[in-house]
TISEVEX-484611 format. One line per field, with one value per residue (C-alpha): residue number from 1; residue in three letters; z, y, x. Coordinates in nm, 3 decimals. Layout:
BEGIN
num <- c(NUM, ...);
residuo <- c(ala, ...);
c3 <- c(Z, ...);
c2 <- c(Y, ...);
c1 <- c(X, ...);
//
This chain:
BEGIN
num <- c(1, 2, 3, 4, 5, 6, 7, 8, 9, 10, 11, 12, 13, 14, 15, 16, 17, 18, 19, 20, 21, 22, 23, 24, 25, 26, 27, 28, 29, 30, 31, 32, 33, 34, 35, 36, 37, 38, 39, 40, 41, 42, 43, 44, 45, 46, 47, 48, 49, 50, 51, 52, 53, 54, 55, 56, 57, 58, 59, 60, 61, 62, 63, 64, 65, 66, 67, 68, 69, 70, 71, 72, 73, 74, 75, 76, 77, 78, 79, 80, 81, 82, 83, 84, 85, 86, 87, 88, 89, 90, 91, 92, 93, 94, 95, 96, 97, 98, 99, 100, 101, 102, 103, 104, 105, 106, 107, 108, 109, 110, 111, 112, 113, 114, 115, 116, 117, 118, 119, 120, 121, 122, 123, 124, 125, 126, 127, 128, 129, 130, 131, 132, 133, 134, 135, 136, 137, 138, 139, 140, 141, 142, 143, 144, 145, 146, 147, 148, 149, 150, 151, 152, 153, 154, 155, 156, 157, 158, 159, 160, 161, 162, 163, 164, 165, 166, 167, 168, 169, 170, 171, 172, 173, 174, 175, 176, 177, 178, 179, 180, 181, 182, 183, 184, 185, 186, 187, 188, 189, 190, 191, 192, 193, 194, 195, 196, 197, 198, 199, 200, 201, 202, 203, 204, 205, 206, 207, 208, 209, 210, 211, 212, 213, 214, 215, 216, 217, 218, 219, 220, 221, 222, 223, 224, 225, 226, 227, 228, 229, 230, 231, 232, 233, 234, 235, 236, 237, 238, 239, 240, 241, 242, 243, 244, 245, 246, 247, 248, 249, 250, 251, 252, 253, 254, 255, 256, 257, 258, 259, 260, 261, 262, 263, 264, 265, 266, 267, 268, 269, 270, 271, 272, 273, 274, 275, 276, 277, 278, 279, 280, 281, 282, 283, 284, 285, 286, 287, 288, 289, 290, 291, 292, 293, 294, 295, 296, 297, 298, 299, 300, 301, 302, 303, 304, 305, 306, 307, 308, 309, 310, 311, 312, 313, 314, 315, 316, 317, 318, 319, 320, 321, 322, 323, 324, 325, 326, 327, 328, 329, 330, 331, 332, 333, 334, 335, 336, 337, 338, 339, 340, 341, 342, 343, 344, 345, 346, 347, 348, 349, 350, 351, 352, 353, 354, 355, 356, 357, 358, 359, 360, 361, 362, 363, 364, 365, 366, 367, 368);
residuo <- c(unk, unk, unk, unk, unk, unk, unk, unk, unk, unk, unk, unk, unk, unk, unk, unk, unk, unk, unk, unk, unk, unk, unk, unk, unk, unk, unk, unk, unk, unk, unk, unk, unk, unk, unk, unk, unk, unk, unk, unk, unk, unk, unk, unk, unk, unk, unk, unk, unk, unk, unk, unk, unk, unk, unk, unk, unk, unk, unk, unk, unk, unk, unk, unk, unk, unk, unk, unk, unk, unk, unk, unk, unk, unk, unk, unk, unk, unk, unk, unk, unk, unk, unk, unk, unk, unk, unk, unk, unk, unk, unk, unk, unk, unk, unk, unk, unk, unk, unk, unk, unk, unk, unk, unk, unk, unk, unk, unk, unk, unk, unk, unk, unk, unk, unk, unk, unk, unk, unk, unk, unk, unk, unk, unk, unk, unk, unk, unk, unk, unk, unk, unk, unk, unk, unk, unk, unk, unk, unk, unk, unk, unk, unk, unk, unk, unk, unk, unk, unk, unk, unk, unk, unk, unk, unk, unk, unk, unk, unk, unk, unk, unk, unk, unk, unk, unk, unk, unk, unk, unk, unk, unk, unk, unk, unk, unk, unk, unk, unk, unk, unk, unk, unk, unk, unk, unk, unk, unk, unk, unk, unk, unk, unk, unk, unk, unk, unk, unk, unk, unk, unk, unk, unk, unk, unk, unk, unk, unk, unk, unk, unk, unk, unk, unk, unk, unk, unk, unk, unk, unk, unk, unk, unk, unk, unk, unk, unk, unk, unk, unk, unk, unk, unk, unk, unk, unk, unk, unk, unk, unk, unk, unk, unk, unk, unk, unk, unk, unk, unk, unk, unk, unk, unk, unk, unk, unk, unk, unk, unk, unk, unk, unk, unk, unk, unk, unk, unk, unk, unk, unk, unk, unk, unk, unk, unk, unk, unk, unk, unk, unk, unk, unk, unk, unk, unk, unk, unk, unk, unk, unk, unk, unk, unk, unk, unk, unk, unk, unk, unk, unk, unk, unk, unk, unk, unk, unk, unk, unk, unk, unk, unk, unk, unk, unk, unk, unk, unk, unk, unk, unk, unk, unk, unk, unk, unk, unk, unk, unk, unk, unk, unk, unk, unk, unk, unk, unk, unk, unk, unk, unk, unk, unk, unk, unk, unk, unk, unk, unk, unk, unk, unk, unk, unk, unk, unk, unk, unk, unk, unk, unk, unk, unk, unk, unk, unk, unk, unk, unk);
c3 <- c(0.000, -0.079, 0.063, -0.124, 0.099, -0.108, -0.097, -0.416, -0.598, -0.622, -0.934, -1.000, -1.166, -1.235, -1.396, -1.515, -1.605, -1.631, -1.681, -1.724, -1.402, -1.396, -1.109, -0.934, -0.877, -0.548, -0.469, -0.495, -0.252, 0.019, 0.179, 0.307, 0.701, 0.734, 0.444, 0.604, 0.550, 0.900, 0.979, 1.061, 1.227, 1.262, 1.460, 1.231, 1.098, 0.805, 0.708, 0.445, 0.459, 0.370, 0.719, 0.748, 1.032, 1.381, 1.575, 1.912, 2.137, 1.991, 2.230, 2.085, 1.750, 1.889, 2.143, 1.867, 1.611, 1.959, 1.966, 1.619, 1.586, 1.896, 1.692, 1.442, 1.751, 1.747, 2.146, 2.153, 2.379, 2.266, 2.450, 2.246, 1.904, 1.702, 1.400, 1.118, 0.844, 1.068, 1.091, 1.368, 1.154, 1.207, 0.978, 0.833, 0.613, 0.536, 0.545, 0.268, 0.322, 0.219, 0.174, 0.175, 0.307, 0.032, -0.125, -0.153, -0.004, 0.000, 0.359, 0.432, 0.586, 0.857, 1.053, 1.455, 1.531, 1.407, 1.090, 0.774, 0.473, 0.421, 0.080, -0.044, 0.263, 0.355, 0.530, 0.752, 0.811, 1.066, 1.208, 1.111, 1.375, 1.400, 1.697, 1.937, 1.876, 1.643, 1.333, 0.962, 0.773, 0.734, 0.566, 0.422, 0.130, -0.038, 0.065, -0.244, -0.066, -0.342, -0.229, -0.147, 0.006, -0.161, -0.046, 0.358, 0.636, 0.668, 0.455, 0.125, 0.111, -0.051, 0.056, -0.235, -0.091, 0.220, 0.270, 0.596, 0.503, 0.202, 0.093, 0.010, -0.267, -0.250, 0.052, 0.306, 0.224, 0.456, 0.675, 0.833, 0.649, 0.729, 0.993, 0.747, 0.766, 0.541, 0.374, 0.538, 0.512, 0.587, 0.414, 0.599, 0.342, 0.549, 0.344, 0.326, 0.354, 0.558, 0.429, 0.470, 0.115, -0.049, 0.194, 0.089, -0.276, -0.242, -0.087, -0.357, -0.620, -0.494, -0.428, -0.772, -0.992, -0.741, -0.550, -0.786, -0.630, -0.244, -0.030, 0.035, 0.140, 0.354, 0.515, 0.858, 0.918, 0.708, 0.682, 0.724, 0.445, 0.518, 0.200, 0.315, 0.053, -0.165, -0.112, -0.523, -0.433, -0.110, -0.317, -0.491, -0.258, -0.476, -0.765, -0.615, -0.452, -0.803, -0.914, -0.639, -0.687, -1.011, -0.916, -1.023, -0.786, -0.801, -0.434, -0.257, -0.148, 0.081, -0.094, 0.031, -0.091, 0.064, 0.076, 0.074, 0.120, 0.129, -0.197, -0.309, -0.428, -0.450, -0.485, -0.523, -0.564, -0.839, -0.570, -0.425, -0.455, -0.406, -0.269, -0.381, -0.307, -0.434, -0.459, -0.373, -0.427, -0.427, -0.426, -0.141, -0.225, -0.005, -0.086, 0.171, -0.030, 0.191, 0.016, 0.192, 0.169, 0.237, 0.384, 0.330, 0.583, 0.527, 0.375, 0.590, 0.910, 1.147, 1.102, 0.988, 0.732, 0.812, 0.673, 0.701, 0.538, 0.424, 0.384, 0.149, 0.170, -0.102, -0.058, -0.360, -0.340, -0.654, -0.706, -0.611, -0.845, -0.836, -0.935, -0.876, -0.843, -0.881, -0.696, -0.717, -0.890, -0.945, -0.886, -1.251, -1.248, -0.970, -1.077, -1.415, -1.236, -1.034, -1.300, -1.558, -1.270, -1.262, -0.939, -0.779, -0.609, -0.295, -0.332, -0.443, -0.072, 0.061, -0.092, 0.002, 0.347, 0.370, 0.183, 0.453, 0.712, 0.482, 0.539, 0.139, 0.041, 0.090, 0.149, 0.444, 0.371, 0.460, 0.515, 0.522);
c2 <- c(0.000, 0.339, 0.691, 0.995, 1.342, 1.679, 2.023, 2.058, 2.397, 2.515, 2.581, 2.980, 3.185, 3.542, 3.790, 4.101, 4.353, 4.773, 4.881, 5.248, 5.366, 5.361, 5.503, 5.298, 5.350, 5.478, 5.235, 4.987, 5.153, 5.250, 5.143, 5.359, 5.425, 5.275, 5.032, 4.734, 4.335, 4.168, 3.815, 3.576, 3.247, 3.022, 2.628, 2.382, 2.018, 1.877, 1.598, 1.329, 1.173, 0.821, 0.719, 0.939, 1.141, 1.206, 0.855, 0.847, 0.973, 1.305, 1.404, 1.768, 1.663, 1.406, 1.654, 1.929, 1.687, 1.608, 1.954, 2.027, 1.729, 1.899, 2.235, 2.017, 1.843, 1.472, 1.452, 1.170, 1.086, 1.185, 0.901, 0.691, 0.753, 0.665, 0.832, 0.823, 1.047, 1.403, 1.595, 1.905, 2.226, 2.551, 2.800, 3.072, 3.391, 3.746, 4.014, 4.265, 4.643, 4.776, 4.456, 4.453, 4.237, 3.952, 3.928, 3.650, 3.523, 3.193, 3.011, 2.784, 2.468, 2.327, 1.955, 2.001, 1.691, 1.326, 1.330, 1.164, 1.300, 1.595, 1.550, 1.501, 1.692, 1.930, 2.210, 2.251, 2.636, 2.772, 3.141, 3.366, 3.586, 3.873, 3.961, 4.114, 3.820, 3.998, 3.776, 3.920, 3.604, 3.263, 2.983, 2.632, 2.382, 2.125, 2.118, 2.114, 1.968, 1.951, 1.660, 1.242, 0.903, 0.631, 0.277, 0.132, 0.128, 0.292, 0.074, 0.016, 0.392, 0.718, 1.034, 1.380, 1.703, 1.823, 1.664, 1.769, 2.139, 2.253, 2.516, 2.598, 2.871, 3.142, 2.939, 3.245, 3.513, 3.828, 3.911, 4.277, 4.568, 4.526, 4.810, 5.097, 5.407, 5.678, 5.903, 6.217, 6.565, 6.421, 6.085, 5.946, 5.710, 5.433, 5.328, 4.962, 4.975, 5.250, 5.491, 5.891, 5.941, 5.739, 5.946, 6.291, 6.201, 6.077, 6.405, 6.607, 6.368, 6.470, 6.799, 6.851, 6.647, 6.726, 7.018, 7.300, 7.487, 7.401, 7.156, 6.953, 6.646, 6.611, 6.322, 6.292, 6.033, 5.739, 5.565, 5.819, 6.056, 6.289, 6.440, 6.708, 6.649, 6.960, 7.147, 7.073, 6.720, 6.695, 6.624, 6.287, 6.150, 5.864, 5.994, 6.213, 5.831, 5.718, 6.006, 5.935, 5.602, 5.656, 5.891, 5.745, 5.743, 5.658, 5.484, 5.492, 5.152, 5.010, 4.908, 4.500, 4.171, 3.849, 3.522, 3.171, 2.991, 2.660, 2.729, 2.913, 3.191, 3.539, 3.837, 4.231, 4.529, 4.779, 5.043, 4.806, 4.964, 4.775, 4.983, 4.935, 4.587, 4.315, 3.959, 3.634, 3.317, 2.952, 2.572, 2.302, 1.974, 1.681, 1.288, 1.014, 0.667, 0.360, -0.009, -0.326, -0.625, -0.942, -1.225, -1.577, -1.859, -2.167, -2.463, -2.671, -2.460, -2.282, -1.956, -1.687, -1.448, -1.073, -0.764, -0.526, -0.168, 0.090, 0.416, 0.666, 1.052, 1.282, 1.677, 1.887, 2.251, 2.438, 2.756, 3.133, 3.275, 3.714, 3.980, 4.373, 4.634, 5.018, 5.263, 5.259, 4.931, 4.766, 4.494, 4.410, 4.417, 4.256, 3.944, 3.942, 3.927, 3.640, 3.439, 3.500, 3.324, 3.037, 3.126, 2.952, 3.039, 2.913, 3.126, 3.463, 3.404, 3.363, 3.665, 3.880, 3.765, 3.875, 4.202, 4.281, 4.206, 4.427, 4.703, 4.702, 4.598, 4.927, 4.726, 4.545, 4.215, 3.986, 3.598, 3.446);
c1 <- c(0.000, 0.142, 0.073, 0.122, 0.111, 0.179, 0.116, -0.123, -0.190, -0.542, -0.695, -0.633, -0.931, -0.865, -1.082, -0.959, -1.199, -1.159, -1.567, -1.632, -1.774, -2.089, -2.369, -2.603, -2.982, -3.027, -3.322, -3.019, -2.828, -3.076, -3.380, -3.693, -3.718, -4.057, -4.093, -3.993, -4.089, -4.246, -4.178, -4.473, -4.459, -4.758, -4.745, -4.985, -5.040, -4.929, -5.161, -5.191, -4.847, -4.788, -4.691, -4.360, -4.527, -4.460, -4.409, -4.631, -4.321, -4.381, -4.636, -4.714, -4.806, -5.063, -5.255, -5.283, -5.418, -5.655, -5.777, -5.787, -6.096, -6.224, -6.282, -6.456, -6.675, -6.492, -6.366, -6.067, -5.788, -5.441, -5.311, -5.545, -5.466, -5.173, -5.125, -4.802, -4.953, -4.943, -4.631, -4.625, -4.471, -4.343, -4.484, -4.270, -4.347, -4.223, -4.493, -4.391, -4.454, -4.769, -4.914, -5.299, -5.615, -5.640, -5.293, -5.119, -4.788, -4.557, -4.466, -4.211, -4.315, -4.031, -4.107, -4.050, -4.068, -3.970, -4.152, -3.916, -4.075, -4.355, -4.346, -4.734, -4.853, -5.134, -5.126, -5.408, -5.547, -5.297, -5.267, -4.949, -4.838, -4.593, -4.405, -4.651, -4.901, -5.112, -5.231, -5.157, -5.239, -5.361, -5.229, -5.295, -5.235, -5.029, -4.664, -4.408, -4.085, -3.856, -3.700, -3.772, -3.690, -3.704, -3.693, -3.718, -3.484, -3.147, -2.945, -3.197, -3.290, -3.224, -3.284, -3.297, -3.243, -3.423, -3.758, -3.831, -3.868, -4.105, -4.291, -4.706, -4.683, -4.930, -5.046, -5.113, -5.371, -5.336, -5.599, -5.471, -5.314, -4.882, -4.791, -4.604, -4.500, -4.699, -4.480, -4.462, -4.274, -3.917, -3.804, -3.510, -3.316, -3.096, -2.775, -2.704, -2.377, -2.284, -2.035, -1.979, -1.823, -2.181, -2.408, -2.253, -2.282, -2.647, -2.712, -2.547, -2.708, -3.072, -3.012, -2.933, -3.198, -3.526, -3.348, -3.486, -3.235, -3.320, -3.072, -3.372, -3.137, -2.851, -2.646, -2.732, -2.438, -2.251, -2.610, -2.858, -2.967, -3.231, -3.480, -3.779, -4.031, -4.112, -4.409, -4.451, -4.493, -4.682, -5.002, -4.838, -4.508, -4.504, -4.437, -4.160, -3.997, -4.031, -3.837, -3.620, -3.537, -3.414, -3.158, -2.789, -2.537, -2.148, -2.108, -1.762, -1.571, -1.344, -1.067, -1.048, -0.919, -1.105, -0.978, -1.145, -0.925, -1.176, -1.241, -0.903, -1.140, -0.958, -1.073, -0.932, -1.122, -1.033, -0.890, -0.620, -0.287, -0.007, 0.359, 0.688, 0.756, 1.013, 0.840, 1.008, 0.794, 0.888, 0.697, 0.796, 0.615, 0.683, 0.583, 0.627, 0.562, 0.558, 0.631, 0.586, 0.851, 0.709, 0.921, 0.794, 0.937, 1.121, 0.890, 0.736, 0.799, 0.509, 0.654, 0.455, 0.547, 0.724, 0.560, 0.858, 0.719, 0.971, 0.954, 1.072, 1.037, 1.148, 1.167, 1.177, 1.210, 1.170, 1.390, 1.214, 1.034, 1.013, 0.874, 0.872, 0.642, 0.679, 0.477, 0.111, 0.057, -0.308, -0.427, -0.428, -0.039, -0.028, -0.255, -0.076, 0.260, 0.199, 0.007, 0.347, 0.553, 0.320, 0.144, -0.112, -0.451, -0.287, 0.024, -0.150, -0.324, -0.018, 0.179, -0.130, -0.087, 0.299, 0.193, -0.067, 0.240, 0.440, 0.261, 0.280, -0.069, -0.303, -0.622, -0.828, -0.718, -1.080, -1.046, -1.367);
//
C-alpha cells in the first residue's frame, strides 16, 4: 500500500476587467425608514403523509391533532390515538410592506418533530403571527418539498435534498393591512452599507436632480440621508420616490481583498494599490511513499510471514520565483505578475498575506 502526501496547488481563476464607471440607482443603494418586510410564524399540521409522520413519542403533534378534531366536535384521547400520516410544523413567512387584506404570499413549511418525509402533505389552516401576537395572515395547502426518500430502512434507502422542510406557494392570504410608515414631510433614506463618502454624494445627487435649487437632502451620518419632501410634491409622494429612486449614484468603497481559502477563491477590488515591493515566491512539495517487503518462511515450518514496510520521503524545493512592483501598482499588475511566474490560487493568498504584514498591500485584507 502506498501513501502519497503533497502540498497541491489550487486551481487559479482570475478575472480582469476595467468597466467604465458607472452610477447605481439609489433604490439599490438604500432602503426607506418605514418600508420594512415583518416576519410571521404560525405552529400547524401537516396531514396526508404516507406514514412518514410524527411517531407516538412526539407528544405535541398528537394533542394538537386532539384539539384540532375537537374544533370540528370529534372529542378523543391523545393518548389513544396513534397516527403516522401528521407531521407538527413551524410555519414561516415574510410580510412585505404595504401589503394589503387579500394578497397573496408563499410560507415555508419546517417539521418540529420526528416526521421523515412531508413530501405530499397538507397544510391545515394555521394562524401567522408577528411579533406582538397579532395575526396578519392565514395559511394552508399542499406542501411542495422539493425533495424524497425512496426505499425502507437505513441501509436500502435514498434520501434527495431536504424533505423535511417545504414550501405551500401562494399558501397564506393576509388578513390585516402590514404596519407601514406613510410618507410624510421628511423621508429618511438608510444606506445599506454605511459609508460617509456614499451618503454625501447621495445628498449632492438629490439635491441637484429634485433640488430645484433648495438643499432639500442632507447626510445625517454614514447611513442616514435625510430628503424634506417639496411642497410641489406633497399632493403625490409617490411619484416624487419614483423620481427618487431613479436617481444614479457613483457609491464609494473600501478598498479590500477576501480570501477563501476553502475554496481558493480570490478576490481584489479595483482600488487596491499595491507599494513598492520586491516579490520572492517559491513551491515546497513533499511525498512520503511507503512499500511493503514481504518475507515468506522456510517450507514446511510454522513460522509466519514478516511484513517489514519501508519508507521513502522525497523533498523537492523548486527555485524562487520574483517579481517587482513600482509605486502605485493595481491589482491588474499585480494578478498578471503572479500568474506569468506560474502562481497559484494558494500562493496569491499567501503573498497577500505577507503584503498585509508588509505594510505594502493598501487594502483590508478579509479571510472568510
Amino acid at each position: 500500500m502506498n501513501r502519497l502526501f503533497f502540498i497541491a496547488p489550487l486551481l487559479l481563476l482570475t478575472i480582469s476587467a476595467r468597466a467604465e464607471e458607472t452610477g447605481i440607482r439609489l433604490k439599490d443603494l438604500v432602503t426607506v425608514e418605514g418600508v420594512r418586510t415583518n416576519q410571521l410564524v404560525g405552529y400547524g399540521l401537516v396531514v396526508g403523509l404516507n406514514g412518514t409522520g410524527d411517531r407516538q413519542q412526539t407528544l405535541f403533534s398528537a394533542q394538537s391533532l386532539t384539539n384540532l378534531l375537537q374544533r370540528m366536535g370529534v372529542t378523543v384521547s391523545p393518548t389513544q390515538i396513534t397516527v403516522k400520516n401528521t407531521a407538527a410544523v413551524v410555519v414561516t413567512a415574510t410580510l412585505p410592506a404595504y401589503a394589503q387584506p387579500g394578497s397573496t404570499l408563499d410560507v415555508t413549511v419546517a417539521a418540529v418533530g420526528d416526521a421523515t418525509n412531508l413530501q405530499g402533505g397538507l397544510l391545515v389552516l394555521t394562524t401567522l403571527r408577528a411579533v406582538n401576537g397579532d395575526i396578519f395572515a392565514v395559511a394552508q395547502g399542499p406542501v411542495v418539498t422539493g425533495g424524497f426518500v425512496a426505499g425502507r430502512g437505513v441501509a436500502n434507502s435514498q434520501t434527495v435534498n431536504h424533505p423535511t422542510v417545504g414550501r405551500v406557494p401562494n399558501g397564506a392570504t393576509v388578513e390585516k393591512q402590514a404596519p407601514s410608515v406613510a410618507i410624510g414631510k421628511t423621508i429618511h433614506l438608510q444606506l445599506k452599507d454605511a459609508d460617509f463618502t456614499t451618503a454625501a454624494r447621495i445628498a449632492d445627487a438629490v439635491n441637484q436632480h429634485l433640488g430645484a435649487g433648495q438643499p432639500i437632502a442632507h447626510a445625517e451620518n454614514s447611513g442616514l440621508v435625510s430628503v424634506a419632501l417639496p411642497q410641489s410634491a406633497a399632493g403625490d409622494p409617490i411619484r416624487f420616490m419614483s423620481e427618487l429612486e431613479k436617481i444614479d449614484v457613483k457609491p464609494d468603497h473600501l478598498a479590500r481583498v477576501v480570501v477563501n481559502e476553502r475554496t481558493g477563491t480570490v478576490v481584489l477590488g479595483e482600488d487596491v494599490r499595491i507599494a513598492p515591493v520586491a516579490i520572492m515566491h517559491g513551491n515546497l512539495s513533499i511525498s512520503i511513499e511507503t512499500s511493503y517487503n514481504v518475507a515468506m518462511p522456510a517450507p514446511l515450518t510454522s513460522a509466519q510471514p514478516v511484513v517489514t514496510p519501508q519508507t521513502t520521503v522525497a523533498v523537492k524545493d523548486e527555485k524562487s520565483r520574483n517579481i517587482v512592483l513600482q509605486q502605485g501598482a493595481t491589482v491588474e499588475e499585480l494578478v498578471k505578475a503572479l500568474s506569468n511566474i506560474g502562481s497559484t490560487t494558494r500562493d496569491i493568498i499567501a503573498i497577500l498575506e505577507n503584503l498585509r504584514v508588509a505594510g505594502a498591500l493598501d487594502a483590508d485584507l478579509e479571510v472568510i
